[in-house]
C-alpha positions as CSV (number, residue, x, y, z in Angstrom):
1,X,-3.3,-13.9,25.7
2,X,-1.1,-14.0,22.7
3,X,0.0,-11.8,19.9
4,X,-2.6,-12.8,17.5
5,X,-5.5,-12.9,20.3
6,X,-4.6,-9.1,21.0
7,X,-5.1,-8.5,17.9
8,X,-8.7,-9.8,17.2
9,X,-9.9,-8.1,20.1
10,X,-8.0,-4.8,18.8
11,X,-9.8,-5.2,15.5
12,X,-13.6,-6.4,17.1
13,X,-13.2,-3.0,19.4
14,X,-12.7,-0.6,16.0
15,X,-15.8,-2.6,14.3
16,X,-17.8,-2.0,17.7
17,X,-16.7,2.0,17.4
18,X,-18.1,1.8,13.9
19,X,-21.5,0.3,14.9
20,X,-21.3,2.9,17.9
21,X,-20.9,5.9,15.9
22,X,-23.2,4.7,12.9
23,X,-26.2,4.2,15.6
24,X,-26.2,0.7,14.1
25,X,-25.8,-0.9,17.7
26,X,-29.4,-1.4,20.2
27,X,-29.9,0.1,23.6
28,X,-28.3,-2.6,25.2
29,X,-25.2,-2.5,23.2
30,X,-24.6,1.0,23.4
31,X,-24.7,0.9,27.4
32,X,-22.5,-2.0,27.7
33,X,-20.2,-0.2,24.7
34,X,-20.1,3.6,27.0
35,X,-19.7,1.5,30.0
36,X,-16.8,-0.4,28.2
37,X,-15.1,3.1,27.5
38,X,-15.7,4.9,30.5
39,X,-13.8,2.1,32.5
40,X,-11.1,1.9,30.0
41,X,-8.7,4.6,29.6
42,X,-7.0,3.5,26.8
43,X,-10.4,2.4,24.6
44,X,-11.7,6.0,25.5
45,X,-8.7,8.1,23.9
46,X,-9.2,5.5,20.9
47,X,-13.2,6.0,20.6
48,X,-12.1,9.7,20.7
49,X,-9.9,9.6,17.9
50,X,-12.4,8.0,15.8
51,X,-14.8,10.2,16.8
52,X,-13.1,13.1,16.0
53,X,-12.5,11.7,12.5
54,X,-16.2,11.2,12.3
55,X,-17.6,14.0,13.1
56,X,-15.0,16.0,10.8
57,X,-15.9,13.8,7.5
58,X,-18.7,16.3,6.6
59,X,-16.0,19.0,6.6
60,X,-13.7,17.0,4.3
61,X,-16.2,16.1,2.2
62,X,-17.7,19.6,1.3
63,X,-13.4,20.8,0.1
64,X,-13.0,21.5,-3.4
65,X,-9.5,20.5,-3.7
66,X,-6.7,18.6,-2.7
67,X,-5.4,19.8,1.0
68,X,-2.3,18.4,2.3
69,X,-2.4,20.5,5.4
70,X,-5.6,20.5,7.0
71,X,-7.0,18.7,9.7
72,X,-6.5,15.2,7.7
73,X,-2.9,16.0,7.0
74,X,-2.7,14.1,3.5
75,X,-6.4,13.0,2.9
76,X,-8.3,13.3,-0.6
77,X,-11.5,14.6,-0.5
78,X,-12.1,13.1,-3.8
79,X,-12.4,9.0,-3.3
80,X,-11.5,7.2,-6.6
81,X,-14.2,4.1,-6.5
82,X,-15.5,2.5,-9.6
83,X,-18.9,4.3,-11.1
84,X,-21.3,1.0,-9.4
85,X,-19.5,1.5,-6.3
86,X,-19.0,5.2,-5.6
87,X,-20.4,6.6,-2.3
88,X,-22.5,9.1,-1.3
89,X,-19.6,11.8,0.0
90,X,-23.1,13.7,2.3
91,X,-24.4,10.3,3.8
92,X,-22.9,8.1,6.2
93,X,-21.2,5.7,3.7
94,X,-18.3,8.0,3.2
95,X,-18.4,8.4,7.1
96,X,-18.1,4.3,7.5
97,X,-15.2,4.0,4.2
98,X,-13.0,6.8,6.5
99,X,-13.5,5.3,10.0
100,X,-12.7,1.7,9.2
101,X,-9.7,2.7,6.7
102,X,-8.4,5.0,9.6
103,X,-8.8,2.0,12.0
104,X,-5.2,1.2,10.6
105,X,-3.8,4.5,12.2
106,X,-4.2,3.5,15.6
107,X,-3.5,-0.8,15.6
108,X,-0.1,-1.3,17.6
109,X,2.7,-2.8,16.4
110,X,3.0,-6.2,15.8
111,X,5.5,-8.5,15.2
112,X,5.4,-11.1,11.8
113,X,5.8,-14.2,14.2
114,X,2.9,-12.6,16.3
115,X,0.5,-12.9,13.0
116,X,2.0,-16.0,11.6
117,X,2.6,-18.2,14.8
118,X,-1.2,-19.1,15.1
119,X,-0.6,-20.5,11.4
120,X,-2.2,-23.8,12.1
121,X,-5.1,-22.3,13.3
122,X,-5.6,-19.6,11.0
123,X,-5.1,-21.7,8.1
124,X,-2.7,-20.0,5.2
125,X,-1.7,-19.9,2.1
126,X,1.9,-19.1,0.1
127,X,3.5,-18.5,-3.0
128,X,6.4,-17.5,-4.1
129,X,7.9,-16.4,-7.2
130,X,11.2,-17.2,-8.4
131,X,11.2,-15.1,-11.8
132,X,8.6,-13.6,-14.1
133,X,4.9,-12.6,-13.1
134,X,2.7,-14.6,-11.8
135,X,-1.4,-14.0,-11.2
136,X,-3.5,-14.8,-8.0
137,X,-6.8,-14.4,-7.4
138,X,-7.6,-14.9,-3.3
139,X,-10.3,-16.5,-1.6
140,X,-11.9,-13.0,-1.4
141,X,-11.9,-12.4,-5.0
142,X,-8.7,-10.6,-4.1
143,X,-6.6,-10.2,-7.6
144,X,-2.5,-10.1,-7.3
145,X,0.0,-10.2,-9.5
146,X,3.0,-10.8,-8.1
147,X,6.7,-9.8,-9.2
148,X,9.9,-12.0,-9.8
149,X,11.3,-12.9,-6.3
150,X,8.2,-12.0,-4.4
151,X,6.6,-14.2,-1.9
152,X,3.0,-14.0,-0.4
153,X,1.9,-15.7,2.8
154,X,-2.3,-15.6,3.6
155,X,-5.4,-16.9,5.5
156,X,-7.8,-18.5,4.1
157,X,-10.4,-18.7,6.8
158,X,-13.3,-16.5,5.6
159,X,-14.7,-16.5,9.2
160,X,-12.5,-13.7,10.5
161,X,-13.0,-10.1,10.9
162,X,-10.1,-9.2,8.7
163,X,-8.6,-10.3,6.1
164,X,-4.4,-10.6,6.1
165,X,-1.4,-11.1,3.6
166,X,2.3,-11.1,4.5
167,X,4.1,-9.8,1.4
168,X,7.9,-10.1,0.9
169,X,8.8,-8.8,-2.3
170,X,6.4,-6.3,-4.7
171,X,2.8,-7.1,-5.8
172,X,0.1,-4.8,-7.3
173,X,-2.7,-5.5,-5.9
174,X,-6.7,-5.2,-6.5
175,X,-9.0,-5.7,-3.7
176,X,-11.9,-7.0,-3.4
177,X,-13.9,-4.7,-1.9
178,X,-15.8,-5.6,1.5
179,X,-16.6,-2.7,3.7
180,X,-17.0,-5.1,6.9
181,X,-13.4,-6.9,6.3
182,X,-10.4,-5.0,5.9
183,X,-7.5,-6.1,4.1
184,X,-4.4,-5.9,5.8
185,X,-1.0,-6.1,4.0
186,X,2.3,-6.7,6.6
187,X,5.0,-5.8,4.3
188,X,7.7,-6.0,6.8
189,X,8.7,-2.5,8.2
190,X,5.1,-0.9,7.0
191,X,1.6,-2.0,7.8
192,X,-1.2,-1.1,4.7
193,X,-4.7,-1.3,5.5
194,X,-7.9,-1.2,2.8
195,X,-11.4,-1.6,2.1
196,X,-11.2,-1.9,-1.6
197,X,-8.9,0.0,-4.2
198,X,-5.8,-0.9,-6.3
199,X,-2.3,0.2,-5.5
200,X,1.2,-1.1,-5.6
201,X,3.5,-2.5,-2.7
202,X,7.2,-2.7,-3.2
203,X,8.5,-4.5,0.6
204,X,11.8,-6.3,-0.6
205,X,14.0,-7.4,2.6
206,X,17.2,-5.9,1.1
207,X,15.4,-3.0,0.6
208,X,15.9,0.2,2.4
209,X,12.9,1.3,1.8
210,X,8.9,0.1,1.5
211,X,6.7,1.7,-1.2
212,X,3.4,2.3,-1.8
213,X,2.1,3.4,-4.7
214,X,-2.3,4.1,-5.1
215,X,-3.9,3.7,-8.8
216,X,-7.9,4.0,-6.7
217,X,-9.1,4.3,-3.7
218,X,-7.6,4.9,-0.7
219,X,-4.7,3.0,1.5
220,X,-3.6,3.7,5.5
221,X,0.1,3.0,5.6
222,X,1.8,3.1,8.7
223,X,5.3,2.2,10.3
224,X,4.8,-1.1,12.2
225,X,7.4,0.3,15.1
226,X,5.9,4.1,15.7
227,X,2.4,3.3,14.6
228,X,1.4,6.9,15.8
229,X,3.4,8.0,12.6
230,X,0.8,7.5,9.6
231,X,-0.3,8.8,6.2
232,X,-3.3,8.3,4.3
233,X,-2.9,7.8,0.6
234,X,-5.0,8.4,-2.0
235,X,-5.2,8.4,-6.1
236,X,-1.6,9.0,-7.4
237,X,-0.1,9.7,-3.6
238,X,3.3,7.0,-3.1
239,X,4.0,6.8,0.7
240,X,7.6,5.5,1.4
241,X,9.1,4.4,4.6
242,X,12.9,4.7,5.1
243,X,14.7,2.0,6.6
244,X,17.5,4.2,8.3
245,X,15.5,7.5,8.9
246,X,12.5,5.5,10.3
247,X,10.9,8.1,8.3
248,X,7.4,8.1,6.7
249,X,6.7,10.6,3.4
250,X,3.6,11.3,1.5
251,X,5.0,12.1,-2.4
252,X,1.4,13.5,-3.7
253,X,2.9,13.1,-7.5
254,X,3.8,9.5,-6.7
255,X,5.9,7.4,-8.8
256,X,4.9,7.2,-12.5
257,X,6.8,4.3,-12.9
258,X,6.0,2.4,-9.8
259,X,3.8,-0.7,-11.9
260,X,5.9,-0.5,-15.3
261,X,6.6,-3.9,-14.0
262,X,3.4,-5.2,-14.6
263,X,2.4,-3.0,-17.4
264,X,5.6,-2.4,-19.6
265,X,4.8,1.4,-19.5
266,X,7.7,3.5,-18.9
267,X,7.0,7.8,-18.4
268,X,10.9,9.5,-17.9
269,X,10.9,13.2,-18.2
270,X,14.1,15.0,-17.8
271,X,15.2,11.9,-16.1
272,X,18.9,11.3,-14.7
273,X,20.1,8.1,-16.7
274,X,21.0,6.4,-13.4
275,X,17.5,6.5,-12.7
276,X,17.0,5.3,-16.3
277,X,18.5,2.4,-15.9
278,X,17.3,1.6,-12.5
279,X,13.6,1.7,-13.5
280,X,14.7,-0.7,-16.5
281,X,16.6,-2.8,-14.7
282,X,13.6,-3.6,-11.9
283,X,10.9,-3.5,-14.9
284,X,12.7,-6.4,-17.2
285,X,14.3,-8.0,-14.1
286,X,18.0,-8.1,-15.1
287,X,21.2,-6.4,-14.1
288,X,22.3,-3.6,-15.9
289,X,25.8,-1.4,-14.7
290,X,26.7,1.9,-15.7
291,X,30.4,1.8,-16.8
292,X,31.3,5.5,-17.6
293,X,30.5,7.5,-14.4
294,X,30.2,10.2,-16.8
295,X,27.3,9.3,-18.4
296,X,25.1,10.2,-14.6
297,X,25.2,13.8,-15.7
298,X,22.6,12.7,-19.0
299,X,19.1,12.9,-18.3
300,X,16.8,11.7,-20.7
301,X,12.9,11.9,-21.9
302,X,11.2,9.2,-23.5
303,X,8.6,6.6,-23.4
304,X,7.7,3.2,-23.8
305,X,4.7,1.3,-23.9
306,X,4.9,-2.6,-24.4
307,X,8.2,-2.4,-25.8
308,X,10.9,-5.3,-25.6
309,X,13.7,-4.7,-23.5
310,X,16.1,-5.1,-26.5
311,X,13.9,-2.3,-28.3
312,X,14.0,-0.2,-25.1
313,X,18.1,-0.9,-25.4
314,X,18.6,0.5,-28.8
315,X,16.8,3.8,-28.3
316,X,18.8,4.4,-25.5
317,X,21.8,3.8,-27.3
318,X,21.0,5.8,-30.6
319,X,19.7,8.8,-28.5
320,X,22.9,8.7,-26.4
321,X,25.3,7.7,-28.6
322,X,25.8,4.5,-25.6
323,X,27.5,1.4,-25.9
324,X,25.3,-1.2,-24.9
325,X,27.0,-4.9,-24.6
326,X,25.6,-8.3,-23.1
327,X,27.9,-10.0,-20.6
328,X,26.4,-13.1,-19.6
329,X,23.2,-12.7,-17.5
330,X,25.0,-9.2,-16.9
331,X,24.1,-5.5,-19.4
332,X,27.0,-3.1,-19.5
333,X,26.6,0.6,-20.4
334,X,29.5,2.3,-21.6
335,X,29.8,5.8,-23.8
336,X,30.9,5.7,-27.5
């Protein structure tokens, strides 16, 4: 059995738990389901897992604020759906959102030529982007918008259980929403999994790190290596993986600054000018180098919204008294 076979099976087992649990399965299924468990080590301490994360849903739901150390370790009670789709936090709906969205805590680790070598059967898609922003709306009704350098492999076969995207580069994306298919992002070192919501994935290659950043909803992220290791985002929360710490971090503020690509809205408060420069650099896609070590000890609050880079320039240099020149394809920052 290969890679990709392991993990349809892996992925029809966490549906079967759902049905299980939801008492959505008949008499017959249910015995041939406990018998499956009961003969199966490794599916039983899964079904328990889940299990314990549905019968503890009632208990999240009835918390009145944000609780970054209970039971969930990093879980919302508060779901951030759109008003026609928001769920019933007392009824099973919130129980089913949970369960399959936690299904990405416990799916091992697998390997990019694992999901990709069945390509001719699976059928896929892919884009790249060389520079600028480019719009794409997936056979799901899946809208991304994808950043300069950024490249997106996908299936297109609506038949599966899933649905999966390989993502090397940064896209924001908004899901579709389909409670039976899960969208599942590989984005190199991290593995994202959703129903439905909007968030941002920064996964270059020469990256040290992978970013996640959540607008709505509510994302899994895991590390593809030590998928034991795993946070639950929700509205506002960025998760990052670190490359060389192998290290997974819930930041519940997030990263106000983590789509200015896509919007051209930039929020620095108190903000160390390196920093500056590094979100404008990675918002208007150019290099920009700070000449004057000095100049790291300025920090800086401002705001733009829709501004040219040029106008975003020329405050910077008024405020600070800078020296802004063009080199080429190349911005230099020096100090008066």
């Amino acid at each position: 059995m290969n890679v990709m076979e392991k993990e349809e099976l892996h992925i029809e087992f966490n549906d079967q738990i759902v049905r299980y649990l939801s008492d959505e399965m008949t008499v017959s299924e249910k015995e041939q389901f406990e018998h499956l468990i009961n003969v199966d080590s490794e599916k039983l301490a899964q079904f328990s897992a889940y299990k314990k994360i549905w019968d503890g849903v009632d208990h999240l739901a009835a918390r009145s604020k944000y609780d970054m150390d209970g039971e969930w370790n990093m879980l919302a009670d508060k779901i951030d759906f759109e008003p026609d789709e928001r769920i019933n936090t007392s009824g099973r709906s919130l129980r089913m959102i949970v369960l399959r969205v936690a299904a990405a805590l416990v799916i091992g680790v697998l390997g990019v030529a694992g999901w990709y070598g069945g390509r001719q059967m699976l059928m896929y898609e892919r884009v790249a982007v060389e520079s600028g922003i480019k719009e794409i709306v997936l056979p799901d009704g899946t809208l991304l918008t994808l950043n300069s350098g950024s490249t997106i492999k996908y299936t297109k076969r609506e038949s599966l259980s899933y649905r999966m995207i390989k993502l090397n580069g940064e896209a924001y994306f908004e899901v579709a929403r389909d409670t039976t298919r899960p969208f599942i992002i590989d984005a190199g070192l991290a593995r994202v999994e959703v129903l439905g919501t909007k968030f941002n994935v920064r996964a270059y290659p020469e990256s040290k790190v992978v970013e996640v950043t959540v607008s709505s909803g509510l994302v899994a992220m895991a590390s593809k290596r030590e998928s034991d290791h795993q946070i639950l985002l929700a509205k506002g929360n960025t998760g990052i993986y670190t490359r060389e710490k192998k290290e997974l971090n819930l930041i519940k503020s997030g990263n106000a600054n983590a789509i200015a690509w896509k919007t051209r809205e930039l929020v620095f408060t108190d903000t160390p000018i390196e920093e500056v420069i590094r979100v404008i650099a990675h918002t208007y896609n150019v290099d920009i180098v700070l000449v004057d070590p000095g100049l790291s000890e300025f920090t800086i609050t401002v705001s733009f919204t829709n501004q040219e880079l040029e106008a975003v320039l020329n405050v910077l240099e008024s405020t600070l008294d800078l020296k802004i020149e063009k080199n080429g394809n190349q911005i230099r920052i020096d100090s008066e």
